[in-house]
C-alpha positions as CSV (number, residue, x, y, z in Angstrom):
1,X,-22.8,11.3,-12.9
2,X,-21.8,7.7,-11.6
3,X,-20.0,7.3,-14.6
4,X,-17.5,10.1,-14.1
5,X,-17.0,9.2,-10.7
6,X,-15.8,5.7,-11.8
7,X,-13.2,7.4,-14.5
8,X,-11.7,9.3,-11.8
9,X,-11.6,6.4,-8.9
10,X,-8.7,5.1,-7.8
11,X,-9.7,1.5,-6.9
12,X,-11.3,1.3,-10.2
13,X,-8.0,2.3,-12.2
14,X,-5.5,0.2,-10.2
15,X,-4.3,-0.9,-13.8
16,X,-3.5,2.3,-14.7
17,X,-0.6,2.3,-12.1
18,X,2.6,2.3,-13.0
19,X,4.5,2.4,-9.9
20,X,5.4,-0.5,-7.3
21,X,3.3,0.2,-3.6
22,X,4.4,-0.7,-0.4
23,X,1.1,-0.6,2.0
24,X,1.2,-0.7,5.6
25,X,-1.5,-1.1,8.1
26,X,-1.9,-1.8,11.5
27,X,-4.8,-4.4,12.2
28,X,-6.2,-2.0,15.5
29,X,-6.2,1.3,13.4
30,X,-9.6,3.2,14.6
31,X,-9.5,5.7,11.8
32,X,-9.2,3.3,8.4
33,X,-10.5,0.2,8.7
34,X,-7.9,-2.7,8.2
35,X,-9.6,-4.5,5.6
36,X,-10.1,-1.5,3.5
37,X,-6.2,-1.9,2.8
38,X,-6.7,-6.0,3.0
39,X,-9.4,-5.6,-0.4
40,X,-6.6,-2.5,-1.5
41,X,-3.9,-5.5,-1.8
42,X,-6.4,-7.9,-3.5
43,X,-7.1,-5.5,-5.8
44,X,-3.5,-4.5,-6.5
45,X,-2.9,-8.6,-7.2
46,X,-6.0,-9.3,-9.9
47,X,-4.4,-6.2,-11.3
48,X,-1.1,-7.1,-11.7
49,X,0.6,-4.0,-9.8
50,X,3.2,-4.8,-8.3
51,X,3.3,-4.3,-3.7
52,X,3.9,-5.2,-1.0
53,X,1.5,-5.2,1.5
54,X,2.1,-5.3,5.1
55,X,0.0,-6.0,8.1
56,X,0.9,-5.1,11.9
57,X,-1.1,-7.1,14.2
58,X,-2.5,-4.8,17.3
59,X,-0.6,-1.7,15.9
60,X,-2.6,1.6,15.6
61,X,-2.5,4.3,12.6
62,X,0.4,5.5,12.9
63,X,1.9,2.1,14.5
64,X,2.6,3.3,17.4
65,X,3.9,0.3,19.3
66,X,6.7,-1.7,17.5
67,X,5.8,-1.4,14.0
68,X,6.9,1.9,12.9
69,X,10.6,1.2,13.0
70,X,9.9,-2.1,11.1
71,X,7.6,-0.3,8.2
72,X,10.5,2.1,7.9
73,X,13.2,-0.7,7.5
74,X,10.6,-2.1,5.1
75,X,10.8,1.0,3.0
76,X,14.0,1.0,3.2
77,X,14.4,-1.8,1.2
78,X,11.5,-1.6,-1.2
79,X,13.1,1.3,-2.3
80,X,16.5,0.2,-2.4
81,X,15.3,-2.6,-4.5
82,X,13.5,-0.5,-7.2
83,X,16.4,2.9,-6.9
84,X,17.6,3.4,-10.7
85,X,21.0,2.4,-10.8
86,X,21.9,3.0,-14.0
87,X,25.0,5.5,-14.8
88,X,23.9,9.2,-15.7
């Protein structure tokens, strides 16, 4: 039933994350809608999970024009700034 569904939805769980996100989305992307990821971030926020959210103005899906290379040196250091460092 509806209440199943809700146990096993993501948006509906976002405190259950325990993981930092890095979201990018590109404001002309045909296939998701922008603002899906827009309420995603909001969500995130109220929620306290920590992200980063990143908007590319007139870039497609798979930013396609200028944006990849920027999401990629984005993720570059989102990830550098969370990597374990610790001796093993």
């Amino acid at each position: 039933g509806e209440a199943e569904l809700a146990k096993m939805s993501t948006v509906d769980n976002l405190a259950l994350l325990s993981v930092p996100l890095s979201i990018h989305h590109g404001t002309d992307d045909a296939l998701v809608p922008h603002e899906w990821s827009v309420d995603l971030a909001d969500r995130l926020e109220k929620a306290g999970v920590p992200h980063r959210f990143y908007s590319y103005e007139g870039e497609d899906h798979n930013l396609s024009r200028e944006g990849f290379r920027l999401a990629l040196a984005r993720d570059e250091l989102f990830f550098r700034e969370r990597m374990d460092r610790s001796p093993r």
